[in-house]
N, C-alpha and C positions, 0 to 999 in steps of 0.2 A: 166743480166749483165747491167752495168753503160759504155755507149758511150758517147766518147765527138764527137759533130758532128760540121764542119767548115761551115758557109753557108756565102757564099759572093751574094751580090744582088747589082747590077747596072744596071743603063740606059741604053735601047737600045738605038743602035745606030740609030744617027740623031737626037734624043729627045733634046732640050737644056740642059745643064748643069751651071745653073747660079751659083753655087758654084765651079764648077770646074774653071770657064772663071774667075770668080774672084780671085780664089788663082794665076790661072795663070798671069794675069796683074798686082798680087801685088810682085809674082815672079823676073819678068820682069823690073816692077819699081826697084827692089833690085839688080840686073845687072844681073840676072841670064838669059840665054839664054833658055827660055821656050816655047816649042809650043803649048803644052796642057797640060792640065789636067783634068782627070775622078774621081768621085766622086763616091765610092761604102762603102755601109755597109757591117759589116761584123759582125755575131751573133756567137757564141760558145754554142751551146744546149747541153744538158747533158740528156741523155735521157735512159731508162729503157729498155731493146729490149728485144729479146730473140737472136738472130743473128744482124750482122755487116747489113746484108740487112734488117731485121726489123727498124731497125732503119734508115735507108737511106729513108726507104720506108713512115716510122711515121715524117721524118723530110721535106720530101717530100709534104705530106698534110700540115703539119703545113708552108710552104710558100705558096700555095695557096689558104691557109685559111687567112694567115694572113701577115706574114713577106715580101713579095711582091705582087706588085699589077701586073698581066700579062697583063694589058694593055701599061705600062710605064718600065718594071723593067724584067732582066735577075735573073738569078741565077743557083749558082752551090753549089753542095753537096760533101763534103767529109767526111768521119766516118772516124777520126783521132785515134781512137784506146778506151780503156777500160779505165776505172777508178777501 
């Protein structure tokens, strides 16, 4: 079976976020009342499993092979369902 899997990856906390701090001061500039803002990617895999957990499990390796780096970078897994 065909999973689409949601992978969101952001900065641990405390790391700077120089893209975040900048959309927020251009924010701010614009009169919006903004405290922060976090900067996170977000990947949609499509991936071949055989189970909802094969695939959690295959999209699992592929972030710490590649889609995040675990010295800098969180992430979470969700199997959004079948294609």
């Amino acid at each position: 079976m065909k999973y689409r899997v949601r992978v969101e990856v952001s900065l641990k906390l405390g790391l700077s976020d120089p893209e975040g701090e900048t959309t927020a001061g251009s924010l701010r500039d614009l009169g919006y009342k903004v405290s922060k803002v976090s900067v996170s990617k977000v990947y949609y895999v499509h991936v071949e499993a055989g189970s909802a957990e094969e695939a959690k499990k295959q999209t699992e390796e592929m972030c710490r092979k590649l889609l995040a780096n675990p010295v800098k970078d969180n992430y979470s897994i969700q199997v959004e369902g079948t294609e």
